[in-house]
C-alpha positions in Angstrom: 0.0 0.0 0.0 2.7 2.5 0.6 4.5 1.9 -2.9 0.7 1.7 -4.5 0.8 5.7 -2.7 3.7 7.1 -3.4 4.0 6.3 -7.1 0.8 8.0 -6.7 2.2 11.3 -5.2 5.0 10.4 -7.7 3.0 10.7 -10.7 1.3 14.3 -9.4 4.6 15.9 -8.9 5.8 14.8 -12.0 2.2 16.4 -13.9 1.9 19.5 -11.5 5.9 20.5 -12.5 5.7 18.6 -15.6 5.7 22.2 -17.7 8.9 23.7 -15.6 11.5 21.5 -17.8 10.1 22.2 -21.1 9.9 26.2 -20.6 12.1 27.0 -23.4 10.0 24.9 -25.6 6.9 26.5 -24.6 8.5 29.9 -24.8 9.3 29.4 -28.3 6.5 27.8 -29.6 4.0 30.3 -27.7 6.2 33.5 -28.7 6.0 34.2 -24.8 7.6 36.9 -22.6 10.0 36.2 -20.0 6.9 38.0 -17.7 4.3 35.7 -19.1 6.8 32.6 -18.2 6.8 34.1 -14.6 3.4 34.7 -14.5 2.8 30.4 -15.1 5.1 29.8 -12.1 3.2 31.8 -9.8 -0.2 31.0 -11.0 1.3 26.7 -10.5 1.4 27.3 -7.2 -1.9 29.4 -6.6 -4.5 27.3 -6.3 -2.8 25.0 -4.3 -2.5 26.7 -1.1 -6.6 26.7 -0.9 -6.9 23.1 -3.1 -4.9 21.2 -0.1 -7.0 22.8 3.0 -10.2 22.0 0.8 -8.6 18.5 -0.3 -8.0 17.9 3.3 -11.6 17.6 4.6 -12.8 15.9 1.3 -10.2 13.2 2.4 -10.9 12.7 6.0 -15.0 12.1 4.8 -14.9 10.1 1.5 -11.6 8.8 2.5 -7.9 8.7 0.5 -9.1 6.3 -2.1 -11.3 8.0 -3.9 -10.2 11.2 -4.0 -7.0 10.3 -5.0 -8.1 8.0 -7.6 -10.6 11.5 -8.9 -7.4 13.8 -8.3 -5.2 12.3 -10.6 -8.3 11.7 -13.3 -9.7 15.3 -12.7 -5.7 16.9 -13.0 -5.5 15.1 -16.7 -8.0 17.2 -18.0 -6.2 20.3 -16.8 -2.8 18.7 -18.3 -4.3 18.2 -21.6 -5.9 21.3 -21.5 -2.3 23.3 -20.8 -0.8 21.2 -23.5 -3.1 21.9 -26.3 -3.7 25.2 -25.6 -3.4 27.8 -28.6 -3.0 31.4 -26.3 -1.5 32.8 -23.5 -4.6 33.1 -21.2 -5.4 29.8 -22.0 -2.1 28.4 -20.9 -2.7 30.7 -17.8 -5.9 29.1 -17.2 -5.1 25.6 -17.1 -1.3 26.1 -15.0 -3.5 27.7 -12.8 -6.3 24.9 -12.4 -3.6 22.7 -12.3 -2.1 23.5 -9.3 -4.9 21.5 -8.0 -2.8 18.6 -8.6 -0.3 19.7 -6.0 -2.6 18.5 -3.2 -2.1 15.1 -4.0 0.6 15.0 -1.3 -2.0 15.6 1.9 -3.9 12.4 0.4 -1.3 9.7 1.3 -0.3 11.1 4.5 -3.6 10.2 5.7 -4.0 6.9 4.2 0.1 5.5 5.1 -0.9 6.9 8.6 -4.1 4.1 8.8 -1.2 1.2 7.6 1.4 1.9 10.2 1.7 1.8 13.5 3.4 5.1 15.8 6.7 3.2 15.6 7.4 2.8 12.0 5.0 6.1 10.5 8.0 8.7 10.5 10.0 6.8 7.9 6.9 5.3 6.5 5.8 8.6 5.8 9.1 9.8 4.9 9.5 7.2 2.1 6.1 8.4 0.7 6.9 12.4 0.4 10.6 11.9 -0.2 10.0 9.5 -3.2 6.9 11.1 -4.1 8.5 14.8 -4.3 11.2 12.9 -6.4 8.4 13.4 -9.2 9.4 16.6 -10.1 13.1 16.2 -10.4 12.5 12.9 -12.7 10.2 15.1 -15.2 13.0 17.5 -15.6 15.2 15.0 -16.6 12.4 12.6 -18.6 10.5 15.0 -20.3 12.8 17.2 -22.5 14.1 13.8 -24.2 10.3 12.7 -24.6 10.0 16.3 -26.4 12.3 15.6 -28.5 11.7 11.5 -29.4 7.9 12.9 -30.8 9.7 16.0 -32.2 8.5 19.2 -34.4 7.0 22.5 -32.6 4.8 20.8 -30.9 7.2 17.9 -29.1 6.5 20.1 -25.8 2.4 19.3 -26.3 2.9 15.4 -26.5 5.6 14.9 -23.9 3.0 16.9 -21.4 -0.1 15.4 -22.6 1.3 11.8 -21.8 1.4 12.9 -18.6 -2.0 13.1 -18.1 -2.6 9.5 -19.5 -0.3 8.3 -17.1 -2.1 10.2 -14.6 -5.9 9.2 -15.6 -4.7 5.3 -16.0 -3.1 5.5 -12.5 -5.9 7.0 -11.0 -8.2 4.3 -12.5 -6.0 1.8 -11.0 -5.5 3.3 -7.4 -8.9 3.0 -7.2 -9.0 -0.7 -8.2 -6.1 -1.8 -5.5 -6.2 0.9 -2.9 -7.8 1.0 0.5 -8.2 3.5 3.0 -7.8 0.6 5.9 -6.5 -2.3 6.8 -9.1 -5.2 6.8 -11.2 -4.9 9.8 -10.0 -1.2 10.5 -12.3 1.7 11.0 -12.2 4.8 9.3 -12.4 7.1 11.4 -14.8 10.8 10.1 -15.1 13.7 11.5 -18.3 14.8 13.0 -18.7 17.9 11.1 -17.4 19.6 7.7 -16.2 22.8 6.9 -13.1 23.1 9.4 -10.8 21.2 12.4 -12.8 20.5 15.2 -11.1 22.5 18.1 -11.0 21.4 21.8 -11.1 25.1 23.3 -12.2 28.5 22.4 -8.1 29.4 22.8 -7.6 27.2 20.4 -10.4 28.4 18.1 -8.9 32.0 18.2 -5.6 30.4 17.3 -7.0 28.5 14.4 -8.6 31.4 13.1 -5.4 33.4 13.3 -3.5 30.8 11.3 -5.3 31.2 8.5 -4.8 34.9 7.7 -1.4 34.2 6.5 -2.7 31.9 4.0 -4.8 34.8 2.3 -2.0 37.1 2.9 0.0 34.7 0.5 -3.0 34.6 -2.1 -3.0 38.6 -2.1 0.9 38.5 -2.6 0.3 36.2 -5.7 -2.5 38.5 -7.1 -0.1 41.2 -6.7 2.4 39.6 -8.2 0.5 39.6 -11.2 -1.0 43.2 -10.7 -0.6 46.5 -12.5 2.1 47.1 -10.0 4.4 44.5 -10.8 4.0 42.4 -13.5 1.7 43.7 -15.4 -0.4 40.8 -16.3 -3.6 41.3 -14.9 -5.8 44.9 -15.4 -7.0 47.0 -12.8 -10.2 45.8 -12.6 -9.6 42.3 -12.8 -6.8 42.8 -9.6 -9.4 44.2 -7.6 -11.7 41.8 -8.3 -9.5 39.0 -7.0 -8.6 41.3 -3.8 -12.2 41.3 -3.1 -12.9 37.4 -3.6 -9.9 36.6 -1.6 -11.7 38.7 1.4 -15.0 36.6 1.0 -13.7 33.5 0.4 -11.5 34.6 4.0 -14.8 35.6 5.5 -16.6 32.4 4.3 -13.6 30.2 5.5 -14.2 31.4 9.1 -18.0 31.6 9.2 -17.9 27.7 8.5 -15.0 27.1 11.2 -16.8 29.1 13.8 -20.3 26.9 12.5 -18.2 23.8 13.1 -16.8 24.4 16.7 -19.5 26.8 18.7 -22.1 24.4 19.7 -19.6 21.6 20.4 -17.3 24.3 22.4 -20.4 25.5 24.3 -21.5 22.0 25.4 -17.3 21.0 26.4 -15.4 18.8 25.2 -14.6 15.3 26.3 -11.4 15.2 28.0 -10.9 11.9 26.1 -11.5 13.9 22.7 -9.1 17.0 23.6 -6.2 17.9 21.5 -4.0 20.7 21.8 -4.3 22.8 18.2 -1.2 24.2 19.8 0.5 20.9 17.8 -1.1 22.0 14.7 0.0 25.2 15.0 4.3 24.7 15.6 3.9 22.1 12.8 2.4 24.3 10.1 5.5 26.7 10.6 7.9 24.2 10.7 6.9 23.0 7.0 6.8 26.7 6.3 10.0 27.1 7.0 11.2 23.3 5.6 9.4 23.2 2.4 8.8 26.6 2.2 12.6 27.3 1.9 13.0 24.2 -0.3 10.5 25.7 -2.6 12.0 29.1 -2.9 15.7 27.8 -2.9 15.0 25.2 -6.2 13.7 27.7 -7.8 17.0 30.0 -7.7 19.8 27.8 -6.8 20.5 26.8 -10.6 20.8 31.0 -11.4 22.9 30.9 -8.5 25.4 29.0 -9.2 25.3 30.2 -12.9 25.8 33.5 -11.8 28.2 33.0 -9.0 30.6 30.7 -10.3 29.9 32.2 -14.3 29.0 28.2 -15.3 27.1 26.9 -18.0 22.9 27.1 -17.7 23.5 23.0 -18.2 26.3 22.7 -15.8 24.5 25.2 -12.9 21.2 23.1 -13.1 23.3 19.7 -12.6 25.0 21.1 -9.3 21.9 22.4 -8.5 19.5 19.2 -9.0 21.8 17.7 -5.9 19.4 19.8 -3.6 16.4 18.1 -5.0 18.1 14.8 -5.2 18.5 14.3 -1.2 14.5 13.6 -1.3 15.2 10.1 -1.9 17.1 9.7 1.5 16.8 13.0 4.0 13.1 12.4 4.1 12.7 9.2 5.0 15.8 9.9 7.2 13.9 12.7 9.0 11.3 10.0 9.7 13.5 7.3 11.2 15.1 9.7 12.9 12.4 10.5 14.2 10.6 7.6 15.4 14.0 6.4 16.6 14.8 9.1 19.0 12.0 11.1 19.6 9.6 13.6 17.3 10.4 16.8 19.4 13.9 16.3 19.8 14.4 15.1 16.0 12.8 18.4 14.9 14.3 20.8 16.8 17.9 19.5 16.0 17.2 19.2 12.4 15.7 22.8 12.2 18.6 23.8 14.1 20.5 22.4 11.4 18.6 23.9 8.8 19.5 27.8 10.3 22.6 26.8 10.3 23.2 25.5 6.8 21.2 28.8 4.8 23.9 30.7 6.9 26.7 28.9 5.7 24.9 29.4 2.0 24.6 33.0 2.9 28.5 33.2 2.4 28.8 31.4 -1.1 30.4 33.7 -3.3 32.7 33.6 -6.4 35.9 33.0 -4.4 34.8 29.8 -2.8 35.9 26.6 -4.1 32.7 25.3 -6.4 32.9 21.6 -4.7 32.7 22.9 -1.6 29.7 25.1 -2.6 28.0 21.9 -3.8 28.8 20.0 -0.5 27.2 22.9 1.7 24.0 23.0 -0.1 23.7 19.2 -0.4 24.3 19.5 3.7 21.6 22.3 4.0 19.2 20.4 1.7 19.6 17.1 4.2 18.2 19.2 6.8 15.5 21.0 5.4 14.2 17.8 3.6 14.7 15.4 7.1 13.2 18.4 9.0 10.2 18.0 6.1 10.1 13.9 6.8 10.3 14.7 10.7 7.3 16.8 10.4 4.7 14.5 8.5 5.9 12.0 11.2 4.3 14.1 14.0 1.3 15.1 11.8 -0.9 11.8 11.7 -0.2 12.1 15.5 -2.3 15.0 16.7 -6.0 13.3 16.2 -6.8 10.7 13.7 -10.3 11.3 12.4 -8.6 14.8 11.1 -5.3 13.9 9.8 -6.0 14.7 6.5 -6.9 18.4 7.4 -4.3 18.7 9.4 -2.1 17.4 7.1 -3.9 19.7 4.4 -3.1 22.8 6.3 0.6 22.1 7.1 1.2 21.3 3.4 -0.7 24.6 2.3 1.7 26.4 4.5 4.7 25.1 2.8 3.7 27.0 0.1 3.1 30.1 2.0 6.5 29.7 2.9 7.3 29.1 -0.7 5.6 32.4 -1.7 6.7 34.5 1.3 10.2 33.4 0.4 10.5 34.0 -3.0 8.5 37.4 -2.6 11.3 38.5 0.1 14.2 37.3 -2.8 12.4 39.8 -5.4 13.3 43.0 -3.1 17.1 41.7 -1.7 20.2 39.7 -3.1 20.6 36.0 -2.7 22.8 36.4 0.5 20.1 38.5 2.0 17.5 35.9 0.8 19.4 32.9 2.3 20.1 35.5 6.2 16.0 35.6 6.4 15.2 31.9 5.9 18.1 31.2 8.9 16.6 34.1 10.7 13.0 32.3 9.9 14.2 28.7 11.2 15.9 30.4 14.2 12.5 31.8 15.2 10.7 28.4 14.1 13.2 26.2 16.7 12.2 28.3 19.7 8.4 27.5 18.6 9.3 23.5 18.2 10.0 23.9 22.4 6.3 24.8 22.9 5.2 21.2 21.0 4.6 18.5 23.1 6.3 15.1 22.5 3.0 13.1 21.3 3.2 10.0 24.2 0.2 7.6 25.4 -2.7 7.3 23.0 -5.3 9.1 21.1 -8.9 8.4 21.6 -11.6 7.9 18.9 -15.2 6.7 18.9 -16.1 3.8 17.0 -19.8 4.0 15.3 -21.3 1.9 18.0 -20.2 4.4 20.7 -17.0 2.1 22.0 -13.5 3.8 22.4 -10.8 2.7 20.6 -7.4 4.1 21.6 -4.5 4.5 18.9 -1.0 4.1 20.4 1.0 7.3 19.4 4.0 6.4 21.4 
């Protein structure tokens, strides 16, 4: 089941980044702008700060099974649509729908958390996002030769449309072998929909606090692509998404305050507490993570081009080593992890992760280029173990929820991905790489205030007996 998963995660990273390798063929083809080609990475990553919060609960009711197998089948029609597209705003369209794709990831974390036990789900989990994220590293180095093997102007089109078949076909038969549980398992559901459940009204102001940086990240985006910078979206139209952004923020916490005020006014079960406190550390722990690993891929082949004065081919080799630790940091994150404690685990590996973007801070031409190389492939260990050691405290806080938890520590690592590279547009890379090790420092004193998860959590079966779920 977890190989069935994370070939699954596999094949969405490799469709939602599928278009970043083949850029040059696009730009060509399409007679784009190097602000247009800007425009499709931010609008890749849009929708997928709301898609895995909203992903999230559709999970935790219908269960991983389904809506992965209707992710992956629902994301091929965006794929296709981006490939065949004849204009600009069409090719803006469908990038942007496809960032749907990218909340594929909060899917399996829910489902490999109901086939392992406490002892083995930090590497467990590990191996699922580690080889998962691996996706989009193997499209950059697949999909440019499947460009050219089908060949002619429109090699680009193919190589991204097959894709999508992959995608559809695998979703068709995730749904065939897939399931959510264990024979003789329960599924655990939460009671209501719209948002977490909360134990206290502390906790509720809390969660409704954490989500204002998620629509500060969505304006950022829209202003990205206003009047004001980029250029690519009128007046009008920027307003527009200003205002939408403020309703859908006002919708967003009508529903969570419908979801925890009667519950909240009755009191809670001490059996069914949790502290959202957990929630809270975790989400800016990923921020920081893969919200640095993010911004940091998406510079580090300039970088080095720049710096050193390499080749574009030679820069994005050195660079793909940052990407490449996936296959082993993560899943070393995990085990590490589960072997000597969650807490401890994260707070040295954050710690690690300060200091490595300080030691990149200092990368300039004078330095030898190996020893370059060797510190970011260090720094990268850290921030991708620190990403593996998170997801193994996640399934931890309360079962019946884990894929909304999961869904809003995922969503933001890509408000740390935006916030990052936003900061990078106003400073030099030095700069860039001082704030993310001023970010973790700030994020290891908040790791202190998490609580080691020990004992069990409590659920209710449907006939109204208690099942406890060892998270030792």
């Amino acid at each position: 089941m977890l190989h069935v998963t994370w070939v699954a995660f596999f094949i969405s990273f490799v469709v939602w980044f599928s278009y970043a390798p083949l850029l040059v063929f696009i730009k060509e083809s399409m007679g784009l702008s190097s602000q247009q080609l800007k425009a499709l990475m931010i609008l890749n990553v849009a929708l997928t700060i709301p898609s895995r919060i909203v992903v999230g609960m559709l999970v935790d009711k219908f269960g991983p099974r389904a809506i992965f197998s209707m992710l992956l089948m629902v994301s091929s029609f965006f794929c296709w649509g981006f490939a065949f597209a004849d204009s600009f705003e069409m090719l803006a369209l469908f990038r942007f729908l496809g960032g749907f794709v990218g909340a594929g990831f909060v899917i399996g974390i829910r489902l490999v958390s109901e086939w392992f036990p406490a002892r083995q789900l930090g590497i467990a989990e590990g191996i699922y996002g580690g080889w998962g994220n691996f996706g989009s590293a193997a499209g950059a180095m697949i999909l440019p030769t499947i460009a050219l093997l089908f060949g002619g102007e429109d090699g680009w089109r193919y190589a991204l449309a097959s894709t999508g078949c992959i995608a559809f076909a695998y979703g068709i038969f995730f749904y065939i072998v897939a399931r959510n549980t264990p024979k003789g398992s329960t599924y655990f559901k939460p009671r209501r929909s719209g948002g977490l459940e909360v134990s206290s009204w502390g906790d509720l102001y809390l969660y409704l606090g954490m989500n204002i940086p998620m629509y500060l990240a969505l304006g950022a985006l829209v202003w990205k692509l206003s009047p004001a910078n980029l250029g690519l979206l009128g007046e009008l139209t920027t307003n527009a998404m200003y205002i939408a952004l403020i309703a859908l923020f006002l919708f967003q916490t009508s529903q969570i305050w419908k979801v925890n005020k009667e519950h909240l006014r009755e009191g809670v079960a001490d059996i069914d507490k949790y502290s959202f406190k957990q929630v809270a550390v975790l989400d800016w722990a990923y921020f920081v993570t893969f919200g640095s690993e993010l911004a940091v891929v998406s510079m580090l082949p300039l970088f080095f081009m720049e710096t050193f004065e390499l080749s574009a081919v030679t820069a994005g080799l050195l660079a793909a080593g940052f990407a490449f630790m996936n296959l082993v940091a993560r899943p070393g994150g995990g085990w590490l992890s589960d072997t000597f404690g969650r807490k401890k685990t994260l707070s040295i590996l954050i710690a690690g992760l300060a200091v490595g973007y300080l030691v990149l801070g200092q990368i300039n031409s004078s330095w030898w280029i190996p020893l370059a190389v060797v510190a970011t492939m260090c720094c990268s260990f850290f921030v991708q173990a620190g990403e593996g050691a998170v997801f193994a405290m996640v399934p931890l806080v309360k079962r019946r929820m884990t894929g909304q938890i999961a869904g809003m520590a995922g969503a933001y690592g890509n408000v740390g991905g935006v916030t990052f590279l936003t900061v990078l547009s106003f400073v030099d890379t030095a700069t860039f790489f001082m704030v993310i090790s001023g970010c973790a420092a700030l994020c290891l004193v908040l790791v202190q205030f998490i609580d080691e998860p020990s004992g069990h959590m409590a659920e209710v079966l449907p006939d109204g007996t208690v099942q406890l779920i060892d998270v030792t």
